[in-house]
C-alpha positions as CSV (number, residue, x, y, z in Angstrom):
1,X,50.7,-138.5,83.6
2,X,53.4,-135.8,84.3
3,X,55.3,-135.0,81.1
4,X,58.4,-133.0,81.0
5,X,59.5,-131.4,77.8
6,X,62.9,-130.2,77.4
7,X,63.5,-129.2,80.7
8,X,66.6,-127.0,82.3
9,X,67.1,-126.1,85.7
10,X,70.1,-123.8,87.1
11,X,71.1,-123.1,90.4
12,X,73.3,-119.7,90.1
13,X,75.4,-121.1,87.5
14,X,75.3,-124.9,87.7
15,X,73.3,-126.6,85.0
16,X,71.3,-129.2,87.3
17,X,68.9,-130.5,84.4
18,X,69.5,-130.0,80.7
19,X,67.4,-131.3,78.0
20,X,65.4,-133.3,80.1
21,X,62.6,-135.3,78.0
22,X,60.2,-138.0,80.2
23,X,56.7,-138.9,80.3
24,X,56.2,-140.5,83.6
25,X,53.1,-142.7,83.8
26,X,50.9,-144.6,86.7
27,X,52.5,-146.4,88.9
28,X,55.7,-146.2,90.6
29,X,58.8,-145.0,88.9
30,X,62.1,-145.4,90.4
31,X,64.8,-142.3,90.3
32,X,68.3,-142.8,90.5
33,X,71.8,-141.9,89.7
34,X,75.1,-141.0,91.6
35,X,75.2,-137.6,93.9
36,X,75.0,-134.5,91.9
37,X,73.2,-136.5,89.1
38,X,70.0,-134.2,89.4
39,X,67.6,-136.4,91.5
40,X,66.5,-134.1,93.8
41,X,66.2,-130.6,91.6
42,X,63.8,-133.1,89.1
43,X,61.6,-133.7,92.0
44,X,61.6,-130.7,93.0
45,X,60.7,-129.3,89.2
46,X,58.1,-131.5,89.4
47,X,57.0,-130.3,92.9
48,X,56.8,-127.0,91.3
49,X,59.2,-125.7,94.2
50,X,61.8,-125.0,91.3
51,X,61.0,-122.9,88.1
52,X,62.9,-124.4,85.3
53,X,64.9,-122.0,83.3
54,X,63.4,-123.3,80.2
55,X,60.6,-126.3,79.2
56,X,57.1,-127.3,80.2
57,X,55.8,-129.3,83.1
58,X,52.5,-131.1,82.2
59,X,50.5,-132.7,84.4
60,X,47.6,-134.8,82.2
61,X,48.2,-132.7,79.4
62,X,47.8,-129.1,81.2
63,X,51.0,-126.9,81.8
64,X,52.4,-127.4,85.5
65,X,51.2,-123.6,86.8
66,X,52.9,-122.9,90.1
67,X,50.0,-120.7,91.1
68,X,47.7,-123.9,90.8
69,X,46.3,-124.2,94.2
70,X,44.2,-127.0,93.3
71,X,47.1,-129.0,91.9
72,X,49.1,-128.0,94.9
73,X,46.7,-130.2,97.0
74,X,47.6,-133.1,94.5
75,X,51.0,-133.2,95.2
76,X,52.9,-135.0,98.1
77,X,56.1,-134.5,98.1
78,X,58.9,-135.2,101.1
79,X,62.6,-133.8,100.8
80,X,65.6,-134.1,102.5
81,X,63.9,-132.1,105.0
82,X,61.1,-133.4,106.9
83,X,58.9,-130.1,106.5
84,X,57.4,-131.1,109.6
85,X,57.0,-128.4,112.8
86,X,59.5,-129.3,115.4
87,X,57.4,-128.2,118.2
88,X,54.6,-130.1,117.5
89,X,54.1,-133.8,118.1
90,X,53.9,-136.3,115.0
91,X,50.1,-136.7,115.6
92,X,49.3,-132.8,115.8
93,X,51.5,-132.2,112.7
94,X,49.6,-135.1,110.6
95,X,46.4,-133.7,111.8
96,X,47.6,-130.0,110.5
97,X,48.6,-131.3,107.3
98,X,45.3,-133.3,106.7
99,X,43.1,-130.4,107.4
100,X,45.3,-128.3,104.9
101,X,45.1,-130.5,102.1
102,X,41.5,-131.2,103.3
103,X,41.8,-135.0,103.6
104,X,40.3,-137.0,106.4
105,X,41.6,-137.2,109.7
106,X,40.6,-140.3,110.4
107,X,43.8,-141.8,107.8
108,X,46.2,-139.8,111.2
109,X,45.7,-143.1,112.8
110,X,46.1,-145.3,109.7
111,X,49.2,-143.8,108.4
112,X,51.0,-143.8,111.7
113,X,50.4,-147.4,112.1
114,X,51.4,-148.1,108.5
115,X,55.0,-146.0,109.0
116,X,55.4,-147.7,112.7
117,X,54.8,-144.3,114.6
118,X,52.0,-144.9,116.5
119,X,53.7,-145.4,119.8
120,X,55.9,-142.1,119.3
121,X,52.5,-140.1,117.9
122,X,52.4,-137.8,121.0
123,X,56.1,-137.1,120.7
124,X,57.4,-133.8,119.7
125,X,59.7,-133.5,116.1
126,X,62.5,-132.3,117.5
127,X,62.5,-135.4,119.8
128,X,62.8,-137.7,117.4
129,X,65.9,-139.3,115.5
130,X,66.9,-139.1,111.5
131,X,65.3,-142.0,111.2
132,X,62.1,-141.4,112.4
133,X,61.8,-138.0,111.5
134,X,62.3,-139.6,107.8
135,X,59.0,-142.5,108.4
136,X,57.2,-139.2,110.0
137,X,58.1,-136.6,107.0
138,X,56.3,-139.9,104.3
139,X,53.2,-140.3,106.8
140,X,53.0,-136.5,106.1
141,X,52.9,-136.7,102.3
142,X,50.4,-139.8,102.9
143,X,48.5,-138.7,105.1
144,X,47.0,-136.5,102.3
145,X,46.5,-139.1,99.8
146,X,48.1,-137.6,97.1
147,X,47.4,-138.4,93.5
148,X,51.3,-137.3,93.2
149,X,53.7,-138.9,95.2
150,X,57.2,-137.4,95.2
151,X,59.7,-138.4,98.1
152,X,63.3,-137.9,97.7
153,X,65.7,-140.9,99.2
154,X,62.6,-141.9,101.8
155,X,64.8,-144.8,102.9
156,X,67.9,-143.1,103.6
157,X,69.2,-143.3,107.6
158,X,66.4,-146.6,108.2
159,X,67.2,-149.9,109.2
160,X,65.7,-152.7,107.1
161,X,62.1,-153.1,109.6
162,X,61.9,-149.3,109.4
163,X,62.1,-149.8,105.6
164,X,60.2,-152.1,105.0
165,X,57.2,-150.5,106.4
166,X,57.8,-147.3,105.0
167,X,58.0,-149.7,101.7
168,X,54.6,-151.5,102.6
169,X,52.9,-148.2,103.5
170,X,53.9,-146.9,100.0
171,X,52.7,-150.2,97.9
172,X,49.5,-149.6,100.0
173,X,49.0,-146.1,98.5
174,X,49.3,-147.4,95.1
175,X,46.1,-147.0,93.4
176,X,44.7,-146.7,89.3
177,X,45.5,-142.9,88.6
178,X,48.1,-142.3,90.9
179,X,51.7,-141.7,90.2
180,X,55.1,-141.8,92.3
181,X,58.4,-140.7,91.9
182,X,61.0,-142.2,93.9
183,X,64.5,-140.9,94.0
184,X,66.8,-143.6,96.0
185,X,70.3,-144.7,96.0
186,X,68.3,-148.5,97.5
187,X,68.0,-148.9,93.8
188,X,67.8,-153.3,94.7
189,X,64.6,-152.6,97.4
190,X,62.9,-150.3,95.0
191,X,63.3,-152.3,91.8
192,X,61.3,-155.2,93.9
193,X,58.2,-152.7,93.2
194,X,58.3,-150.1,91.2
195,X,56.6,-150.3,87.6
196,X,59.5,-147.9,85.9
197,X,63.0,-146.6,86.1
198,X,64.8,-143.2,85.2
199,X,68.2,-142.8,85.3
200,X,70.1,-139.5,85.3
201,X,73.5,-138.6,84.8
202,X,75.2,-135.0,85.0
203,X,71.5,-133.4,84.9
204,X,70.7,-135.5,81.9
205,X,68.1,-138.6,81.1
206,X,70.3,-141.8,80.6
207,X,67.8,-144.3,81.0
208,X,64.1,-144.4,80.7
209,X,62.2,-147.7,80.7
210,X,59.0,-149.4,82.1
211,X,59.2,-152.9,83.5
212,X,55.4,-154.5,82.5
213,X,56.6,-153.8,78.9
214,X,60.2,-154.1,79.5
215,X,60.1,-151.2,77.1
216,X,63.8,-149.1,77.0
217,X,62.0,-145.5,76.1
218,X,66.1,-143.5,76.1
């Protein structure tokens, strides 16, 4: 479980989180809100790639340390940027990332079936379009098997086949123990799956509720 406690987050002067209170379970939980709403500074909170200005990050009850190595390795998380290395092909850059994170490199094959890549595998980054530098930036974060899945608008600049893998390749990573946050403006495809919702608003929570218990937690 990831629990946030009072969270803030600045950037220079702009407030981006305030008072942020959620408790996000197993399962997939869908992020969303208008632009500027905080999506993307949550995730990356959670990511540990932002240091709140004041709150705790909790990950199964311990405090979020951003020296953690071992919690590092837990964590997927894709941005708005692929985080990918331009000059190498798809295939070489899954491989790095596996061996990094220390997961198998047998799943380079899997996950670039499962995100439709495996005829562009042997292409180079910077060859590739918006689009499939998006399905090739997930199969990153996949590739790992993360316990932690944390992908910010992952459907943005896709048709509907391209999103629909991307969308199968995700249900298939769902496992007991494992937790996703989604952040999407496709709040209609991602409803269709996800086992929770979070709404933001101006940095703060608006709406937090699971849908197995069709509980309304804020």
């Amino acid at each position: 479980m990831i629990e946030l406690e009072d969270v803030r987050a600045v950037y220079a002067r702009t407030i981006a989180l305030d008072h942020v209170d959620l408790s996000i379970g197993d399962g997939i939980t869908g992020l969303y809100g208008p632009n500027g709403s905080g999506k993307s500074t949550l995730l990356r909170v959670i990511a540990g790639l932002h240091r709140p200005a004041r709150g705790h990050v909790r990950f199964d009850g311990a405090p979020r340390r951003m020296s953690d190595e071992s919690l590092r390795r837990r964590i997927g998380y894709a941005g708005h940027e692929a985080g990918l290395y331009a000059r190498l092909s798809v295939e070489e850059n899954l491989s790095l990332f596996a061996a990094l994170w220390g997961a198998s490199r047998d799943r380079v094959p899997v996950v670039l079936e499962q995100v439709g890549l495996r005829d562009r595998a042997r292409s180079r980054v910077d060859e590739l379009s918006a689009g499939l530098k998006k399905r090739a930036s997930v199969a990153r974060t996949l590739v790992c098997e993360p316990d932690i899945l944390l992908l910010d608008e992952p459907f943005a600049t896709l048709d509907d086949e391209s999103a629909d893998l991307l969308t199968a390749a995700i249900k298939s990573w769902r496992a007991p123990g494992r937790c996703a946050v989604i952040a999407t403006h496709g709040a209609k495809r991602l409803k269709a799956f996800a086992d929770a919702a979070v709404v933001l608003r101006r940095g703060l929570v608006a709406s937090d509720r699971r849908y197995d218990s069709d509980e309304v937690l804020r």
